[in-house]
C-alpha positions as CSV (number, residue, x, y, z in Angstrom):
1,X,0.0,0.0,0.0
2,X,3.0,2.2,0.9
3,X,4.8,1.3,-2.6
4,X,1.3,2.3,-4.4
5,X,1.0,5.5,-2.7
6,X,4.7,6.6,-3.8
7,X,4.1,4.8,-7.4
8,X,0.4,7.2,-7.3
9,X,2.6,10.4,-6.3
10,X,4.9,10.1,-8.3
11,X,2.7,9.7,-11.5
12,X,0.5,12.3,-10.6
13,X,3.1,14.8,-10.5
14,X,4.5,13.1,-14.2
15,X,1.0,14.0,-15.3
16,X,1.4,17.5,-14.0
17,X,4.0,17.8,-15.8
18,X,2.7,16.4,-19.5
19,X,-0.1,18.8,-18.8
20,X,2.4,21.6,-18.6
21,X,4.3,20.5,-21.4
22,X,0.6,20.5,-23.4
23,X,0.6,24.1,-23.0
24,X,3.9,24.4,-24.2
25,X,2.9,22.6,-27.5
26,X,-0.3,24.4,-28.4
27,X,1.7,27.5,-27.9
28,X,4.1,26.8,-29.9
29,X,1.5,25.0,-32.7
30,X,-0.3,28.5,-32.9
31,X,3.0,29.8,-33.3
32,X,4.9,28.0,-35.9
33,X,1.4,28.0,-37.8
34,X,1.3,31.4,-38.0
35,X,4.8,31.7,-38.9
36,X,4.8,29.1,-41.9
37,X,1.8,30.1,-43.5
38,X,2.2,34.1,-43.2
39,X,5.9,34.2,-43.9
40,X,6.8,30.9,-45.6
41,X,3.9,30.2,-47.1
42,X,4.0,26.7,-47.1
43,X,0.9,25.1,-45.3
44,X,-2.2,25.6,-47.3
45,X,-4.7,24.5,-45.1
46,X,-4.3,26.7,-41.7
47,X,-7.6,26.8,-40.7
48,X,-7.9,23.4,-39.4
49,X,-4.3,23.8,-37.9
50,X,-6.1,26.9,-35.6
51,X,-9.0,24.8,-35.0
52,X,-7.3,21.6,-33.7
53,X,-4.6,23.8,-31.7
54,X,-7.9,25.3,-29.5
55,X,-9.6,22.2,-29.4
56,X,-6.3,20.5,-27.9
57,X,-5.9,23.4,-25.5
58,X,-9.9,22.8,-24.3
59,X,-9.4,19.3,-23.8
60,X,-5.8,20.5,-21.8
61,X,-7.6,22.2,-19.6
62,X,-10.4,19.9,-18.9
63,X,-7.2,17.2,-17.9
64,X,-6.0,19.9,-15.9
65,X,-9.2,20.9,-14.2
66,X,-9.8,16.8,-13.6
67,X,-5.9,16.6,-12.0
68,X,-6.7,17.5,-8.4
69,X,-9.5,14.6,-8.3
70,X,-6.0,12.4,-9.4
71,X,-5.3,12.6,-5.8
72,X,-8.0,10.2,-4.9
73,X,-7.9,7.6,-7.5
74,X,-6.1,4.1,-7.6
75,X,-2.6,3.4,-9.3
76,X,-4.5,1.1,-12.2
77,X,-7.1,4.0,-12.0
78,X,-4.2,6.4,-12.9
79,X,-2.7,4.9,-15.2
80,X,-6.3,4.4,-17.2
81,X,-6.4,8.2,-16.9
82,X,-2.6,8.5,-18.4
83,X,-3.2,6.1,-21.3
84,X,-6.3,8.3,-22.4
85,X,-4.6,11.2,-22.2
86,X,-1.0,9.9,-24.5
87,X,-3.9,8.2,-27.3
88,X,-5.6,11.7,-27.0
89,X,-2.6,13.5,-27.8
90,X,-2.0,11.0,-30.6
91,X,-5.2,11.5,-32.3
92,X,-4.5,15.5,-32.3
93,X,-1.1,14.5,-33.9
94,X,-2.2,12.7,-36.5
95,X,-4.6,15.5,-37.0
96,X,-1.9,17.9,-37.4
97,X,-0.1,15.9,-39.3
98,X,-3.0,15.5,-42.1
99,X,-3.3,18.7,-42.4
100,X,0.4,20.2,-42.5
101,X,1.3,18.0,-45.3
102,X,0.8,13.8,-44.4
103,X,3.8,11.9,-45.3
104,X,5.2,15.1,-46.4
105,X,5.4,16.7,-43.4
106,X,9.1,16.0,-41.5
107,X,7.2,16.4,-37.7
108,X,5.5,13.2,-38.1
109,X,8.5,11.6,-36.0
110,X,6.9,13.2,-33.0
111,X,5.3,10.2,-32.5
112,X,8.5,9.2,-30.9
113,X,7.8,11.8,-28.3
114,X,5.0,10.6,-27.3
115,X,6.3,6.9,-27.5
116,X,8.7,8.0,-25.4
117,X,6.1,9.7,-22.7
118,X,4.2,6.7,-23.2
119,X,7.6,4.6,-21.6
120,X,7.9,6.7,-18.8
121,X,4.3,7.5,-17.6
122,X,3.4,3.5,-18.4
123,X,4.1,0.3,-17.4
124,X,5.6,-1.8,-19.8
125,X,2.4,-3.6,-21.5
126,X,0.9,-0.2,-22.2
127,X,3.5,1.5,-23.2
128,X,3.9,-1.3,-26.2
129,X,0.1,-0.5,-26.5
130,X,0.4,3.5,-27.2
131,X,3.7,2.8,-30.1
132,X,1.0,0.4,-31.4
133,X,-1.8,2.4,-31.5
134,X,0.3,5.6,-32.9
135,X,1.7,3.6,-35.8
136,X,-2.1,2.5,-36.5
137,X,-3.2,5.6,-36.9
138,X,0.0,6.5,-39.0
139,X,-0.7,3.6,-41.3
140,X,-4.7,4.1,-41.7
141,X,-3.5,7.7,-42.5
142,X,-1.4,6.6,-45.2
143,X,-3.8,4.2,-46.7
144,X,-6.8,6.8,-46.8
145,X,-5.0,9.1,-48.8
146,X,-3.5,6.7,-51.1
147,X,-6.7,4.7,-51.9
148,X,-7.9,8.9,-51.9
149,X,-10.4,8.2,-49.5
150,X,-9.5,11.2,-48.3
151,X,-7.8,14.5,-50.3
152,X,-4.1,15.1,-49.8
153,X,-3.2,18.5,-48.4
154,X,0.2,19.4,-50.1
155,X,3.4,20.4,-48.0
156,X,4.3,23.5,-50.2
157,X,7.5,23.4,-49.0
158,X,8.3,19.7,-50.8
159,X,7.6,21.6,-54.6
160,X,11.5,22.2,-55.0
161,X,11.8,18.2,-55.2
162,X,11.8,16.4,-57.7
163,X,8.5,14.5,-57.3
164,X,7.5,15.7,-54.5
165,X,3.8,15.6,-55.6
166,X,4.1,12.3,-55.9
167,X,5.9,11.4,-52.4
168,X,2.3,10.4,-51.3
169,X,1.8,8.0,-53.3
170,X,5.0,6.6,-54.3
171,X,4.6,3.0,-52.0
172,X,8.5,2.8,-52.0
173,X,8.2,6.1,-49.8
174,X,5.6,5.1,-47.9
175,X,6.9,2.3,-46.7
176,X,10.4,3.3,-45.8
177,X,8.6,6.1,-44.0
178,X,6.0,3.6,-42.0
179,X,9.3,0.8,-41.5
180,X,11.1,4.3,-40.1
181,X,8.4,5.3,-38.0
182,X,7.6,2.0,-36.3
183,X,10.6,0.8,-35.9
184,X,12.2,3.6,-33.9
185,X,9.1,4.4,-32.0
186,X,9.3,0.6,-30.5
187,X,12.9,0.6,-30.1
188,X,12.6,3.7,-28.3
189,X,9.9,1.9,-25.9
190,X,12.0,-0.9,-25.2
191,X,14.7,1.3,-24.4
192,X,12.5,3.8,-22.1
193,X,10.8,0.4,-20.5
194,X,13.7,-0.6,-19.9
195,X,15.4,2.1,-18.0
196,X,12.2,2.4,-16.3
197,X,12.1,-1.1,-14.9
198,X,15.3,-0.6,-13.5
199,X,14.7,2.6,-11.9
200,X,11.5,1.3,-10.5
201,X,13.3,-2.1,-9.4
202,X,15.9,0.0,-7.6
203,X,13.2,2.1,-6.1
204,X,11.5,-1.4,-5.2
205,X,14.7,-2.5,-3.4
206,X,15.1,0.7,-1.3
207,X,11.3,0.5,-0.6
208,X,11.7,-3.0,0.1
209,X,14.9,-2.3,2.9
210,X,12.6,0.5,4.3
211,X,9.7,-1.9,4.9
212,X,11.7,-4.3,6.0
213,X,12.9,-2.2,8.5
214,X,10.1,-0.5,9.8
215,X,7.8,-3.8,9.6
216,X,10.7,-5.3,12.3
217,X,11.1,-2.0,14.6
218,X,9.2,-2.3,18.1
219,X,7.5,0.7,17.8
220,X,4.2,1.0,15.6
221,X,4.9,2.9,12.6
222,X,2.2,4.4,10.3
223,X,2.3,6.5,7.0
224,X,-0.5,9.1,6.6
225,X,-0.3,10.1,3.1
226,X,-1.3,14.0,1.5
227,X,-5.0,12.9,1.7
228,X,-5.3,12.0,5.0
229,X,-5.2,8.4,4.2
230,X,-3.6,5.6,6.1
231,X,-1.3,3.5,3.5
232,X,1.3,2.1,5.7
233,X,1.4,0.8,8.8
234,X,4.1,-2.2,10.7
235,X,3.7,-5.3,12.8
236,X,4.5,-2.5,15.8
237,X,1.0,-0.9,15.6
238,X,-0.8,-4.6,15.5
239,X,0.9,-5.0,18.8
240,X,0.8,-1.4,20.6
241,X,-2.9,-0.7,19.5
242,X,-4.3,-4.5,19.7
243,X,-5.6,-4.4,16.0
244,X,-5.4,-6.0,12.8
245,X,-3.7,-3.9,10.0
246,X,-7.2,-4.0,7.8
247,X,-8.9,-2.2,9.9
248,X,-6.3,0.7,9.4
249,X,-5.4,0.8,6.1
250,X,-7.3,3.1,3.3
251,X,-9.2,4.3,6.2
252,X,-8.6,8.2,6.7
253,X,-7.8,9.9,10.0
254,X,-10.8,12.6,9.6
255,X,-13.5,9.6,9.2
256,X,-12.7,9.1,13.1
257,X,-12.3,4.8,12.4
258,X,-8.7,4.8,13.4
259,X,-7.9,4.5,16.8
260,X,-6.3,6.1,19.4
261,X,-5.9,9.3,17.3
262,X,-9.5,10.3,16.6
263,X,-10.0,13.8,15.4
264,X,-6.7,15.0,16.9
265,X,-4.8,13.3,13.7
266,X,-7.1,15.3,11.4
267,X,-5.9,18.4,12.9
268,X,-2.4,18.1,13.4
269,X,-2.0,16.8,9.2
270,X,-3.5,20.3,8.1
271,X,-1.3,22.0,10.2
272,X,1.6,19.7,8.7
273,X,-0.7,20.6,5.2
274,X,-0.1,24.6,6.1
275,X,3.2,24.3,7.9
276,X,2.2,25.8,10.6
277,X,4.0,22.7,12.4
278,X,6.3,19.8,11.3
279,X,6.3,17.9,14.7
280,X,3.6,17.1,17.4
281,X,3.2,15.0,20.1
282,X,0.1,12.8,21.4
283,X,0.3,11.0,25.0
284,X,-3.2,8.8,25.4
285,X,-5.1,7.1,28.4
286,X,-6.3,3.7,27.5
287,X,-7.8,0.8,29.4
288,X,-4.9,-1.1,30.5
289,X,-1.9,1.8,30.2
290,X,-0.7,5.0,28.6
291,X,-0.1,5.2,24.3
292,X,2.2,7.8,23.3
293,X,2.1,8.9,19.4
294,X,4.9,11.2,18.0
295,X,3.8,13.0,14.4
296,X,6.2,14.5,12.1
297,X,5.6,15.7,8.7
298,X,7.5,14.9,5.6
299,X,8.4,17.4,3.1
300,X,10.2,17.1,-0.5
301,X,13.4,18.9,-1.4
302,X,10.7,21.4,-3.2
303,X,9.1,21.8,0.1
304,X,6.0,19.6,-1.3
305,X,4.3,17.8,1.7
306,X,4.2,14.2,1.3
307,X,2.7,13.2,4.2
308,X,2.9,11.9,7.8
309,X,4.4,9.5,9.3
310,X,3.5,8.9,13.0
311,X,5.3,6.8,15.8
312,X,3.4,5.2,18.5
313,X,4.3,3.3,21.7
314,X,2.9,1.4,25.1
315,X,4.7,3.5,27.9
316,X,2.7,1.6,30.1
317,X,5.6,0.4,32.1
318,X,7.8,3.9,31.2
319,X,4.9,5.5,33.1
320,X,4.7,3.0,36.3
321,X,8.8,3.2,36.5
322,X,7.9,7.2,36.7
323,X,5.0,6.2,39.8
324,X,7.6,4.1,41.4
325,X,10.2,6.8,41.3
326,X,7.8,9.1,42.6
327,X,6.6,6.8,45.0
328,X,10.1,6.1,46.2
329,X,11.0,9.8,46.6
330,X,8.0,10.4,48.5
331,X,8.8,7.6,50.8
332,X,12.0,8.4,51.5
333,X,11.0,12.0,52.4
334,X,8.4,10.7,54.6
335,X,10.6,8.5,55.8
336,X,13.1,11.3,57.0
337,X,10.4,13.5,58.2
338,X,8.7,11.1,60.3
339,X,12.2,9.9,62.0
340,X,12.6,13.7,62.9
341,X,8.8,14.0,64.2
342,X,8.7,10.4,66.3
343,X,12.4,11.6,67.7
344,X,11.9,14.8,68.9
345,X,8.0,13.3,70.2
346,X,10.0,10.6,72.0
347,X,12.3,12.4,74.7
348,X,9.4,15.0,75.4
349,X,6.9,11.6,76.1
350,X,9.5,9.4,77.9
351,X,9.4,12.9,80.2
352,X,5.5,13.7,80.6
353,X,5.7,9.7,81.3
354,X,7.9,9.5,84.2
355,X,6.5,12.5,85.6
356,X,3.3,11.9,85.2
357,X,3.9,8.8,87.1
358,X,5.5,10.0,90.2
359,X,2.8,12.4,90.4
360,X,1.0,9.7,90.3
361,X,3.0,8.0,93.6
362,X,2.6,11.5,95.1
363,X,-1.2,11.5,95.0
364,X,-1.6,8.1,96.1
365,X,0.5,8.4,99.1
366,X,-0.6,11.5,100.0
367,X,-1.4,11.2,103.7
368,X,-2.5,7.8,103.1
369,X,-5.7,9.0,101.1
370,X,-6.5,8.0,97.8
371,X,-7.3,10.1,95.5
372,X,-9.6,8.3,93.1
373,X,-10.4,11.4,90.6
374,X,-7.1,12.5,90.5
375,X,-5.7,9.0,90.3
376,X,-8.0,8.5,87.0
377,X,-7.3,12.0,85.6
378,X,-3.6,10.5,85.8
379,X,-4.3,7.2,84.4
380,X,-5.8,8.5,81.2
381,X,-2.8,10.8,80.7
382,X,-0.5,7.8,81.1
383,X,-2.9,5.4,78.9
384,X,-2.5,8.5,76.1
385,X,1.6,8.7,76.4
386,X,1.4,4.8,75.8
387,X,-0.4,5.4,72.8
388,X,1.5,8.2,71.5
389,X,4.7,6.2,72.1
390,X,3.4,3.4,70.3
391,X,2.7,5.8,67.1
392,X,6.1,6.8,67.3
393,X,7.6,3.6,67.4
394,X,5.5,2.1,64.5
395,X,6.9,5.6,62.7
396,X,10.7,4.9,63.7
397,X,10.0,1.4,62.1
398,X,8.7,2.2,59.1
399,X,11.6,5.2,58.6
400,X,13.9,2.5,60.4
401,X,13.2,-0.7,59.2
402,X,15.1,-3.0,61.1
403,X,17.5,-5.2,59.6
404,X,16.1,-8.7,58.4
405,X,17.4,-11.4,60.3
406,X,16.2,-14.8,58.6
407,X,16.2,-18.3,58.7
408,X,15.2,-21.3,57.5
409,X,11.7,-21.7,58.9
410,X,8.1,-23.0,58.1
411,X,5.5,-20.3,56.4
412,X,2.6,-22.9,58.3
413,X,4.1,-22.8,61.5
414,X,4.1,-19.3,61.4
415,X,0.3,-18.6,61.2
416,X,-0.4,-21.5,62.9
417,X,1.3,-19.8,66.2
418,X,-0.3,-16.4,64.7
419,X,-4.3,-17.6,65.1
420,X,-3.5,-19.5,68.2
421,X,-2.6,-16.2,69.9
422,X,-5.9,-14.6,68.1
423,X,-7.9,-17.8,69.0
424,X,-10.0,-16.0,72.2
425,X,-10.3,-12.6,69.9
426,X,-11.5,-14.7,66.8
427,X,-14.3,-16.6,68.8
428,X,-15.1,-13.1,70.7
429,X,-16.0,-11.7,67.4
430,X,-17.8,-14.5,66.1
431,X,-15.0,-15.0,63.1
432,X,-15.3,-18.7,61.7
433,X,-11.7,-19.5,60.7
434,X,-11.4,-22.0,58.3
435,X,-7.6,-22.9,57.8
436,X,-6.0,-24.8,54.7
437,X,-1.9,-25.7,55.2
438,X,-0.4,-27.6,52.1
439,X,2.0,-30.2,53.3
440,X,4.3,-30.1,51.1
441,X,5.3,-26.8,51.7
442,X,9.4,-26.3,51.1
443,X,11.3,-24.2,54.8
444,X,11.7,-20.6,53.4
445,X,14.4,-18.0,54.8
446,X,12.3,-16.3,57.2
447,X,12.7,-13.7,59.4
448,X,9.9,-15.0,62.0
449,X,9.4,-12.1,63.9
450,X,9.1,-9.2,61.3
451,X,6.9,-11.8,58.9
452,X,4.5,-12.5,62.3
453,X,3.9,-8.6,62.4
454,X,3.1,-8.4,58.8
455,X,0.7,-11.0,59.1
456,X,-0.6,-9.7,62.1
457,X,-1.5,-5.9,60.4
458,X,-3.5,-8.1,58.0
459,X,-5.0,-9.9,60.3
460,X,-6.3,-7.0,62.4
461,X,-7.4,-5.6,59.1
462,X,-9.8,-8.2,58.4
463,X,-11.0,-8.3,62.1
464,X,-11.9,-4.9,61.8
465,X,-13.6,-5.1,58.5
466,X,-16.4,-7.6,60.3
467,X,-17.6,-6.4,63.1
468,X,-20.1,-8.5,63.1
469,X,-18.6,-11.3,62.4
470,X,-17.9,-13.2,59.6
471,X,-15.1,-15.9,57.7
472,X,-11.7,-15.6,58.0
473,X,-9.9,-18.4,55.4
474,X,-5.7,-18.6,55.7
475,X,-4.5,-21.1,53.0
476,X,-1.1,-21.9,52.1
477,X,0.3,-23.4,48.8
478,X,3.1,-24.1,46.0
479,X,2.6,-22.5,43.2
480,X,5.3,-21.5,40.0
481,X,8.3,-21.9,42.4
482,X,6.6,-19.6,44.6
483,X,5.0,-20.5,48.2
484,X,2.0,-18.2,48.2
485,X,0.1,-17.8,51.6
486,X,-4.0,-16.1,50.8
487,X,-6.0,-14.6,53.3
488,X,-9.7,-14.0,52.8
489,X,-12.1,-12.4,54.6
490,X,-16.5,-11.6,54.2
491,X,-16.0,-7.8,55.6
492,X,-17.0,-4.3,53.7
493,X,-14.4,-4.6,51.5
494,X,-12.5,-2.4,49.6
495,X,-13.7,0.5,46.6
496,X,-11.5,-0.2,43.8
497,X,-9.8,3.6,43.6
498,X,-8.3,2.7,47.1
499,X,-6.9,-0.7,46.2
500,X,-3.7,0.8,44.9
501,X,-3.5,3.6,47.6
502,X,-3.9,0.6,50.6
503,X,-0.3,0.2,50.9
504,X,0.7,3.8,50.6
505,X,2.2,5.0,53.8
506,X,-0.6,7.2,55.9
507,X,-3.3,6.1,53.9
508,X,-6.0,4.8,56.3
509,X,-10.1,4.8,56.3
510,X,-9.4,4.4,60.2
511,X,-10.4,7.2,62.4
512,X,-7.1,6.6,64.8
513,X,-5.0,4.3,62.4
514,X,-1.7,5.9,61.7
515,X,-1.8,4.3,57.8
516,X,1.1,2.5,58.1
517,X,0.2,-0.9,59.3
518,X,-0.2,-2.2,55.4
519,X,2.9,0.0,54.3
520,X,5.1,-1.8,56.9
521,X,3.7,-5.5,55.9
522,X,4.7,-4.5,52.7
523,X,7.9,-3.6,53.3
524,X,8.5,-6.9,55.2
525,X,6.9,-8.9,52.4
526,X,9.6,-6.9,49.8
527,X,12.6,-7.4,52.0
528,X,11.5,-11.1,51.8
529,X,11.8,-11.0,47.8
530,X,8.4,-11.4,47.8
531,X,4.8,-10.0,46.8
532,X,1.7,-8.7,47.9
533,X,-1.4,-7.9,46.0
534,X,-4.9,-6.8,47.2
535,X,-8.1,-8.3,45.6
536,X,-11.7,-7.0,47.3
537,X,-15.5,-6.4,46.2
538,X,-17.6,-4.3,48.0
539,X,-20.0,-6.1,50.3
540,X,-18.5,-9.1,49.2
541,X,-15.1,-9.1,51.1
542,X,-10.7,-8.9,50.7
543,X,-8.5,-10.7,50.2
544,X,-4.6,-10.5,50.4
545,X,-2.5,-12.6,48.1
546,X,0.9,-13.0,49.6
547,X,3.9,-14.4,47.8
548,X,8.0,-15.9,48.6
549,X,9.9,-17.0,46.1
550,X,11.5,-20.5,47.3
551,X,14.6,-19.5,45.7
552,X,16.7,-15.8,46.8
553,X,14.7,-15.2,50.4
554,X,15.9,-12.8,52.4
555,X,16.8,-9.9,50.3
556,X,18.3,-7.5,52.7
557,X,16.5,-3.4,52.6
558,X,18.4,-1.2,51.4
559,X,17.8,1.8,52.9
């Protein structure tokens, strides 16, 4: 489709061109007309010469006129167009030639010229076609005036030969003149063809490399010729845009079919049409990622505009290595900040603590009287420090995460000892635990403690999200080299746009949860070399998908 659209150009503007050179030869027919017939006196009959030098300029300008609907058509539709014009201009020329003189007149060789137009506007088949039909014509014209079908207009300017009256119907002359004619009209085809076919078979080579090329490159590559129509497009765009090649080429960019350009691509080519641009950019939300397009126009050495050719790509995973960057930064700022907060918090508590304590022992010994509202007053303040302190501990853990000390241990072992220590809380709040342990479970590297934390901010999680009880399901099992443990529960669950935010650090629907709970059980999980992922339907319930890798536990935290 690509080749064809070059092949169509570049005829067009050949066409262009014979239209022009049209011009140039009714100019000079009016010309040389008046000039050998008012000076040399040597055409007779100049009437007709007038007549067929205006008709031939009508019908020029009716090819021009037609030429900007060229755009449109189809190479075999062009080249339809092409031969009609090349046996046009033969019929004129045999016109011409019948009335300047017939076998007399010396310009009946430019036949060759047009044999020769013929060769490079046509392929090869056609070409033979035109040098066919214009020696036809030549030899009907003969014949009529030598069976005096038709009259003979004399060449005046063969009178000063010997027999030049005569030259029409001498058949020795007329057949020299025919074998002359035809001959060089189709060796000048094959000649033409043949230089043709090798310019167009090294245009089909380089055409060929370029495809090549582009059809191989990972990013999606389409060509967006001067109408607006789609005529090339690789492999890359089947696979960035999820479509078959069909249903994007010959379709145009302002019909709105194309995807993941819509009208935008419409806009951008007339600005490329106008130059008021040569290069635009397109980034584009879709379902499962980001698109980005790149647009640049391409322009002739005349400054002609060709076309478009435009450059698309997933960034998907450019644009989630930008989150996680982001994401990263943010954390280690946070990070820093809340290290500073829970340390200068710390001294000042461990103070109000102590103190508050021995006032406490001062109150309670005070002559041997209790002092139950004061005593309560105190034990509120103390029960608020503790909580405060525990905030700022969970924050120096998460800016501080301690170093992962691991061993070989079993994932099953660990949440068995887990729910034992929930067992009274579970049956308080009227959880049914259903538990499923695979036994053949390989010992991962484990750092026991840290993991038994991470487990337990899921855990309470859960608890919280049925507080009116529910099922709680903890299964364990092998899967893809990979011992995966799942815990699902029947609570509220989760809206979708907070699934990814669940593990962001301060992000809580609690009224008094700090938001880190998740962002440290991640953090363990990670440290672990392995995964967690969050799956939950409102009403319906969560659950928690937690992966390690059998092989590389323990990856250390770099902090």
């Amino acid at each position: 489709m690509f080749k064809e659209g070059m092949m169509r150009s570049d005829l067009v503007e050949r066409m262009h061109w014979l239209i022009l050179l049209r011009w140039i030869a009714v100019s000079g027919l009016l010309i040389t007309t008046y000039i050998f017939s008012s000076i040399f006196n040597v055409v007779v009959q100049v009437f007709p010469l007038y007549i067929i030098g205006v008709i031939v300029g009508l019908t020029n300008a009716g090819f021009f006129f037609y030429s900007s609907a060229l755009q449109v058509k189809t190479f075999s539709s062009l080249q339809l167009h092409a031969g009609i014009q090349i046996m046009t201009d033969h019929f004129f020329l045999i016109c011409l030639v019948y009335f300047a003189g017939g076998i007399e007149n010396p310009f009946i060789f430019y036949f060759l010229f047009h044999a020769i137009i013929g060769g490079i506007l046509l392929e090869k088949k056609y070409s033979y076609l035109q040098a066919a039909f214009a020696t036809s014509l030549f030899a009907l014209l003969l014949l009529l005036e030598y069976y005096s079908v038709i009259p003979h207009q004399h060449f005046e300017a063969f009178s000063a030969f010997k027999f030049g009256g005569e030259l029409w119907q001498s058949e020795v002359y007329m057949l020299c003149v025919f074998f002359a004619l035809a001959s060089t009209t189709f060796i000048s085809v094959y000649f033409v063809t043949s230089i043709m076919d090798r310019l167009r078979k090294g245009r089909d080579d380089v055409l060929f490399e370029i495809k090549s090329t582009l059809e191989n490159l990972d990013e999606g590559v389409i060509f967006i010729d001067p109408n607006d129509k789609v005529t090339m497009c690789n492999r890359g765009i089947e696979k960035a845009w999820k479509v078959k090649r069909e249903e994007i080429l010959n379709k145009s960019v302002k019909d709105g079919q194309i995807p993941y350009v819509g009208g935008v691509a419409s806009n951008i080519t007339e600005s490329f049409r106008k130059r008021i641009e040569t290069l635009q950019h397109q980034e584009i939300k879709v379902d499962d990622g980001f698109i980005y397009n790149t647009y640049s126009a391409v322009f002739d050495q005349n400054g002609k505009y060709w076309g478009t050719v435009l450059t698309s790509h997933d960034i998907t995973e450019r644009k989630e290595l930008e989150h996680q960057l982001l994401h990263s930064e943010r954390l280690a700022t946070i990070g820093e900040m809340s290290a500073k907060v829970a340390h200068e918090i710390r001294n000042p508590l461990s103070s109000i603590s102590l103190n508050t304590e021995l006032l406490y022992d001062e109150i309670s010994n005070d002559n041997g009287e209790r002092k139950s509202d004061a005593e309560n007053l105190i034990q509120s303040i103390l029960n608020e420090v503790d909580t405060l302190t525990e905030i700022s501990d969970e924050y120096l853990r998460f800016a501080r995460f301690p170093k992962l000390e691991t061993r070989p241990a079993s994932i099953n072992e660990v949440l068995i000892e887990l729910t034992k220590f929930f067992n009274k809380e579970i049956v308080q709040r009227c959880i049914s635990l259903k538990e499923n342990y695979a036994s053949d479970l390989p010992q991962i590297l484990l750092d026991t403690k840290q993991i038994k934390q991470a487990f337990l901010n899921i855990l309470k999680n859960s608890f919280e999200s049925m507080p009116e009880g529910g099922e709680l399901s903890i299964t364990t099992r092998l899967k893809d080299e990979n011992v995966e443990v799942i815990i699902n529960d029947t609570g509220s669950g989760i809206n979708r746009s907070d699934i990814r935010r669940v593990f962001d650090p301060f992000y809580s629907t609690k009224v008094k949860g700090t938001g880190l709970g998740l962002a440290l059980t991640m953090k363990t999980v990670e440290g672990h070399g392995g995964d967690i992922n969050c799956e939950s339907t409102i009403a319906k319930g969560t659950t928690m998908i937690i992966s390690f890798p059998v092989e590389g536990c323990g990856v250390e935290i770099i902090e």
